[in-house]
C-alpha positions in Angstrom: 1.8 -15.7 -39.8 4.4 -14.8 -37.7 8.1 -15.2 -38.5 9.4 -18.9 -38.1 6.1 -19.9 -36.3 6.3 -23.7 -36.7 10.2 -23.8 -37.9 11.2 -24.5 -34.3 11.2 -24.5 -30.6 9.1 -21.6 -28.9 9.3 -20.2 -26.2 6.3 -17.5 -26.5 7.8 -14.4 -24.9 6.1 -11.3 -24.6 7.1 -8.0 -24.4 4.6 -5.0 -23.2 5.3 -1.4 -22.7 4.3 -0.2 -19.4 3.1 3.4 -18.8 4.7 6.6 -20.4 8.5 5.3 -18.7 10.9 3.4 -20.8 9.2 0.0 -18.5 8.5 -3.2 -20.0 6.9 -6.0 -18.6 9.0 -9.4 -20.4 7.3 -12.8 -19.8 7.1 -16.3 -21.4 4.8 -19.4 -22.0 4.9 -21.5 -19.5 6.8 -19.6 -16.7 5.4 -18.8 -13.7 6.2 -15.1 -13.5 7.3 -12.3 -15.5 10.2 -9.8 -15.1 10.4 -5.7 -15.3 13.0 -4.6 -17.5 13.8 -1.0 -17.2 15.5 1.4 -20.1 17.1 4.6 -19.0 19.4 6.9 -21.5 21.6 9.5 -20.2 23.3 11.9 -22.2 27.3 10.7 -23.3 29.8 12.6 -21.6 31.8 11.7 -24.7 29.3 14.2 -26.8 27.4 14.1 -29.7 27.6 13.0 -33.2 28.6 16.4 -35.2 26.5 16.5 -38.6 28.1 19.0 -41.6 25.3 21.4 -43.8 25.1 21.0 -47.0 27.6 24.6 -47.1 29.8 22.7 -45.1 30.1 25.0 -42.6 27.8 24.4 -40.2 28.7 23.3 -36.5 25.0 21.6 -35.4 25.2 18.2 -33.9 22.8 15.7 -32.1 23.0 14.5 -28.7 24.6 11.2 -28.3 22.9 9.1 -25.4 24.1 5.8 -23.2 21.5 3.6 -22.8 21.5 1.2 -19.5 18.8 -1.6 -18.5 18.0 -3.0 -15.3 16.0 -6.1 -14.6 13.6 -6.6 -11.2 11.7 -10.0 -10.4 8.0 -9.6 -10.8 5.5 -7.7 -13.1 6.1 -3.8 -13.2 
């Protein structure tokens, strides 16, 4: 069963990944067409996130990314 089913209005969207890409193909019941939404993530310019060993001495850190979305009429 499928969280809320039944509690409520629905409006039966679907989301499917699309290739390899960061594409996803977003529709819903009872429209007549669907949308692409596209994900892209870029490195920050402001950095990364800095993450201390367990000597406290170390200087590693992971990359911090901005993530943008676009939308395009139509099915990808």
């Amino acid at each position: 069963m499928r969280a809320g089913e039944g509690q409520g209005p629905s409006y039966a969207v679907s989301v499917e990944r699309v290739g390899g890409a960061h594409d996803y193909e977003v529709s819903a019941g009872g429209a007549d067409s669907s949308v692409c939404l596209h994900v892209t993530e870029t490195k920050s310019a402001d950095g990364g996130v800095f993450v201390p060993g367990a000597n406290g001495d170390s200087s590693n850190s992971l990359a911090r990314y901005d993530p943008t979305t676009t939308v395009d009429d139509g099915p990808c």
